[in-house]
Each structure stands twice: as structure tokens, then as C-alpha cells.
C-alpha positions as CSV (number, residue, x, y, z in Angstrom):
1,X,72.3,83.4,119.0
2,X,75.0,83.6,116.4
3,X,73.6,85.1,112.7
4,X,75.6,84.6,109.3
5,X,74.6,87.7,106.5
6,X,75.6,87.1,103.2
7,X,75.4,90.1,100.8
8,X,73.3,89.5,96.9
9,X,75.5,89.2,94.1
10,X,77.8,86.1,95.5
11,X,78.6,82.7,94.3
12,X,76.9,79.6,95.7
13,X,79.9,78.2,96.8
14,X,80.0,81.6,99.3
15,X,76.6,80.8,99.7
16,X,77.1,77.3,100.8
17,X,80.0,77.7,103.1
18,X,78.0,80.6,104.9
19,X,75.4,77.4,105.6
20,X,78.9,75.8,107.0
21,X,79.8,78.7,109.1
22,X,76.1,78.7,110.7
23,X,76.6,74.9,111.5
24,X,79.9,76.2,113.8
25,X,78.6,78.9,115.5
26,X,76.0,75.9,117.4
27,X,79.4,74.9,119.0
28,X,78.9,78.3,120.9
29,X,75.9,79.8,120.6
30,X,72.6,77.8,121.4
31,X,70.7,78.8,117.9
32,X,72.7,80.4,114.5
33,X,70.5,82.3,111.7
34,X,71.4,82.1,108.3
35,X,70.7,85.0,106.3
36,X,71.1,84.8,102.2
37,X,69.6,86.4,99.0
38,X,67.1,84.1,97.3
39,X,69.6,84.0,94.1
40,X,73.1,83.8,93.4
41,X,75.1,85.6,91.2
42,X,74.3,83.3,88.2
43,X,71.2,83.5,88.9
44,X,70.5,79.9,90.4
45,X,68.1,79.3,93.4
46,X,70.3,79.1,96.3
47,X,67.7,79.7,98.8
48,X,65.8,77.3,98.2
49,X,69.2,75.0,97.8
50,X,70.3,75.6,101.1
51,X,66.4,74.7,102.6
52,X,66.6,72.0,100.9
53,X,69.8,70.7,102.7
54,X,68.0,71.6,105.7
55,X,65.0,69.4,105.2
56,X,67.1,66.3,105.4
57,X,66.4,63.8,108.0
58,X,69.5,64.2,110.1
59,X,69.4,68.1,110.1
60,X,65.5,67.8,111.6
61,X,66.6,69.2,115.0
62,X,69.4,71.3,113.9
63,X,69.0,74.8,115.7
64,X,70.2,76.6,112.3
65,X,67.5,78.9,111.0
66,X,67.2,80.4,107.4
67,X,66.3,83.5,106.0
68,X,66.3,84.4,102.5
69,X,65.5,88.1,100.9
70,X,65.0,89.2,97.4
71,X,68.3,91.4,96.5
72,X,66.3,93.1,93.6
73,X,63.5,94.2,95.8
74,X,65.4,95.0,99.2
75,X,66.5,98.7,100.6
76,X,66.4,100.9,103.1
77,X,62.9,101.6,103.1
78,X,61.9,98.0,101.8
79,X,63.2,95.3,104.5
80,X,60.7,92.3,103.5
81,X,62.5,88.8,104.3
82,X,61.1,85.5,104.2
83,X,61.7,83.1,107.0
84,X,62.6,80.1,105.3
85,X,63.4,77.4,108.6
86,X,62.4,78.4,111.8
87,X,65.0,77.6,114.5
88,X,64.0,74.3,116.5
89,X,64.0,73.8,120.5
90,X,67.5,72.2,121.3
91,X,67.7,69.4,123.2
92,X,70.8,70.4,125.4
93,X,73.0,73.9,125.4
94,X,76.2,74.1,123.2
95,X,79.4,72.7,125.8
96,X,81.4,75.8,125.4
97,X,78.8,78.8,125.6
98,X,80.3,82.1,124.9
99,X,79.7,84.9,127.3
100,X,76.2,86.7,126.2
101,X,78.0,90.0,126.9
102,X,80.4,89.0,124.2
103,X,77.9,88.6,120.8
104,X,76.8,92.0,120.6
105,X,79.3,92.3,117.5
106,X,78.8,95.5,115.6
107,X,75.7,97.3,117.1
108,X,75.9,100.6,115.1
109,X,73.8,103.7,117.4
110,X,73.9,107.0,116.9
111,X,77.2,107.7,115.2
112,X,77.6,109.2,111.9
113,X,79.7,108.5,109.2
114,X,81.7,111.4,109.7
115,X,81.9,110.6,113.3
116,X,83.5,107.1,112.5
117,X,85.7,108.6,110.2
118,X,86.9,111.2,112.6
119,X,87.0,108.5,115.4
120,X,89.4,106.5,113.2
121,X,91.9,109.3,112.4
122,X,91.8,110.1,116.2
123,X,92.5,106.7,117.1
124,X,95.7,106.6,114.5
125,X,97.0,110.8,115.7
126,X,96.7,108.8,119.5
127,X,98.3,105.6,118.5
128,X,101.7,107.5,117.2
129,X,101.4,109.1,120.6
130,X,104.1,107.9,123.5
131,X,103.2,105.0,125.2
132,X,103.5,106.8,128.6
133,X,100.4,108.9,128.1
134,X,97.8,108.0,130.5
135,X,95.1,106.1,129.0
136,X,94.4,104.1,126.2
137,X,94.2,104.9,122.2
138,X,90.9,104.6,122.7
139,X,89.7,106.1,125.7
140,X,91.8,109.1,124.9
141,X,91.1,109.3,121.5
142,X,87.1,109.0,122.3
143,X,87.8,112.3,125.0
144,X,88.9,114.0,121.7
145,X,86.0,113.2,119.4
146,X,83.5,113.9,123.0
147,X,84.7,117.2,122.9
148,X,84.3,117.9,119.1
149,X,80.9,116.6,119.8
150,X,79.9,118.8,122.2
151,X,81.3,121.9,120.9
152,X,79.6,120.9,117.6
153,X,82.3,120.1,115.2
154,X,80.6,117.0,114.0
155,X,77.9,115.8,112.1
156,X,75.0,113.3,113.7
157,X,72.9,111.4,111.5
158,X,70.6,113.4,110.2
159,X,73.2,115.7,108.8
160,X,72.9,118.7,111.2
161,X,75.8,119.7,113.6
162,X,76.0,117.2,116.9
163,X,74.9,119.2,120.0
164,X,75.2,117.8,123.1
165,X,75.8,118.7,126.8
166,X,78.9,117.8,128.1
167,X,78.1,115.5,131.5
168,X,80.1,113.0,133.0
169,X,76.6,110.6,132.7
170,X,75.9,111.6,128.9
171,X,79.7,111.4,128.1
172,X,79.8,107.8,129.4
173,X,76.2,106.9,127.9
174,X,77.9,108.2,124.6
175,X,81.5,106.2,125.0
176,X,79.5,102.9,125.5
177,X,77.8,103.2,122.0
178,X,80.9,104.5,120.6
179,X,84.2,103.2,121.9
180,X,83.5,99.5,120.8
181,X,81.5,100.0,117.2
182,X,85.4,100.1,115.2
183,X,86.8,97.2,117.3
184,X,83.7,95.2,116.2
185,X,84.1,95.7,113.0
186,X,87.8,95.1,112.9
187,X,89.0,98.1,112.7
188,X,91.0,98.1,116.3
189,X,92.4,96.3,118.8
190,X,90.7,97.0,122.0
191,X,93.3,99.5,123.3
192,X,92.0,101.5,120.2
193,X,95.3,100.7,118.2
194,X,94.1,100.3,114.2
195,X,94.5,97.2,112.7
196,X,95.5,97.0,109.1
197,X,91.7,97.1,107.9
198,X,91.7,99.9,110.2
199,X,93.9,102.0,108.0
200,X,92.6,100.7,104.9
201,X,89.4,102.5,106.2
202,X,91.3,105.5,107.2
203,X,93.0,105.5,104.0
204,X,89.7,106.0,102.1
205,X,88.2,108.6,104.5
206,X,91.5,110.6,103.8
207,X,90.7,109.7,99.9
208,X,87.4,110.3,99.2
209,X,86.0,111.8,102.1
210,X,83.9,110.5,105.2
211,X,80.3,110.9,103.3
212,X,81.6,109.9,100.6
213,X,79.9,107.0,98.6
214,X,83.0,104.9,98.7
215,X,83.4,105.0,102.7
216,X,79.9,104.1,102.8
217,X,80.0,101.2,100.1
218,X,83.2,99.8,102.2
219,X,80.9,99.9,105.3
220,X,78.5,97.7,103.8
221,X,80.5,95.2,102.2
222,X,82.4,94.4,105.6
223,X,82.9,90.6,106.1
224,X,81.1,90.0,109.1
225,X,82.1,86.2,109.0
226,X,84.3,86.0,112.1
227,X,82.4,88.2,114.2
228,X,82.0,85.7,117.5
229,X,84.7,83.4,117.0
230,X,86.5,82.5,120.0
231,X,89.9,82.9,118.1
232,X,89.5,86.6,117.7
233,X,88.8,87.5,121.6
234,X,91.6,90.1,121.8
235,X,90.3,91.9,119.0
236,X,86.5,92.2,120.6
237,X,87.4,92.0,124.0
């Protein structure tokens, strides 16, 4: 399944093409969730626009489901949401299924902010590097940031200094939750070269900082809309 987030504080039209978006990940994906705030930016009902749309005749059987939240009322510690269409059976699979392995975009585990932002300055320091080092960017500059971890020169998510043992098992438990997280948010290719949002990113962890309220606020405004496209394989691969 393909999902569609669309942060409060948006125009309907953004609204309404995120409802368009859904609709084209069922060429892939067998169901797509669309996820919006109840209101728009002016104020207007949008998700109860959009479930109206979906109660038309010919949509009936479309496997698009809708979720709305209340942007006033959401936060960390309050996650209510209101299912607003449920996603129905479909009748036959999508003709050119993507690879199941290839939709977990963006599944964010255990790293810290301070982690991503060292992992991103690693990844630029091994990217001027010659291309005859062994390795990639990535792998090489994930062995750098594995051994800041282990000799605790980073911080985890709670705040404390990371302390882990360095073993070939936990190192490669580690690299699997780690290696791909920037890639799928579009921050590098999958050698670990940045892209250019890449070193926007880097630009303001060298700025402001990496805990800084700035890195974090870029973080959670990402535009998660072409997470799962097929025309951005190389970047997710």
C-alpha cells in the first residue's frame, strides 16, 4: 500500500491534488491512503470535500482510503485520526506491482538528529574522496559514523551519549536502519553521494546546528509526494 500525508496549513488545491496523487499510486500499489487535515488554510472543510468526491458512484470500489486529523488538536502525545473511507476489496491486483521490498520509504529507527546530521556531513567529507577508495560513500561513510557510535561521540534519542558494542552482527543490524533513512528522504543517491536537498540539509546542520529547531522543522516539512514512484528507482534503490 502506497500512503499520501499532507501537512495542516495547505491550500485546497494541495489538498485536492494529493487526492490525485492517491488515485496513481493504485497503478502500483494494490490500496493508497490519503491522509489530510480536516481544514485548509482558509479555513474551508476539505475533508469532508475530498469524502465527498469519494462517495460518488463510480469511485464506489476505488481502493483509495481517507484519513483526516484535526491540525489544532494533533501532536506528539495526541495522535487521534479519524478514518474517514475505509479501503475496499479490489477486484483484481494493479498490472505493474512494485517490489514490496521497495515501499518501505522513509522508516526512521533509532537515529538521532545529531546522528543524521553527522551522517550527512560524513557522506559529503567521503563523496570529495577519490573515486578509487574501496567502497561506497555510503558504506564508508556509515563505518565512520559506526565507530563514533561505539566510542560514544554521538547522541541517541533520548539525549544521552550512544553506547554500543562494536560486533560485526550489531554493526550490520545498525547499517540496515541507518544506511537507507537519507536516500529515502532524498537526500542521496544510493552510493551515498548527496543530492542537492542533500546539501541544502547539510547547509543548515552547519547553520544552525543538528538539534537545532530549524533542522528539525526542515525534517517535518519534507515533501514526501514522490516517495514510490517508479521514476525515482535510482534514487531509492
Amino acid at each position: 500500500m502506497a500512503g499520501e500525508f499532507k501537512p495542516p496549513n495547505q491550500s485546497k488545491r494541495e489538498y485536492l491534488t494529493g487526492l490525485g496523487q492517491a488515485f496513481a499510486y493504485t497503478r502500483d500499489f494494490s490500496y493508497s491512503m490519503l491522509v489530510v487535515p480536516t481544514v485548509a488554510d482558509d479555513g474551508y472543510e476539505i475533508a469532508r470535500h475530498i469524502t465527498s468526491v469519494l462517495e460518488q458512484t463510480e469511485l464506489t470500489n476505488a481502493p483509495v482510503g481517507l484519513i483526516c486529523y484535526d491540525p489544532k488538536a494533533v501532536s506528539p502525545t495526541n495522535t487521534a485520526f479519524q478514518v474517514l473511507r475505509s479501503l475496499a476489496p479490489r477486484v483484481a491486483p494493479p498490472k505493474g506491482q512494485v517490489d514490496r521490498v521497495t515501499t518501505l520509504w522513509a522508516k526512521w529507527r533509532d537515529m538521532s538528529l545529531q546522528e543524521l546530521g553527522r551522517f550527512l556531513e560524513l557522506f559529503y567529507e567521503e563523496g570529495r574522496n577519490s573515486n578509487t577508495i574501496t567502497g561506497t560513500v555510503r558504506g564508508r561513510a556509515f563505518d565512520r559514523l559506526w565507530d563514533d557510535m561505539t566510542q560514544g561521540r554521538t547522541i541517541n534519542l533520548s539525549g544521552t551519549s550512544r553506547q554500543l558494542n562494536n560486533t560485526p552482527k550489531l554493526k550490520g543490524g545498525w547499517s540496515k536502519n541507518f544506511r537507507n533513512f537519507p536516500a529515502h528522504l532524498g537526500w542521496c543517491y544510493h552510493d551515498g553521494k548527496l543530492t542537492a536537498q542533500g546539501l541544502a540539509a547539510l547547509h543548515l546542520v552547519h547553520q544552525y546546528g543538528y538539534g537545532s529547531r530549524v533542522f528539525l522543522d526542515h525534517l517535518s516539512r519534507l515533501d514526501f509526494r514522490h516517495f514510490g514512484r517508479s521514476s525515482n528507482s535510482e534514487l531509492f534503490r
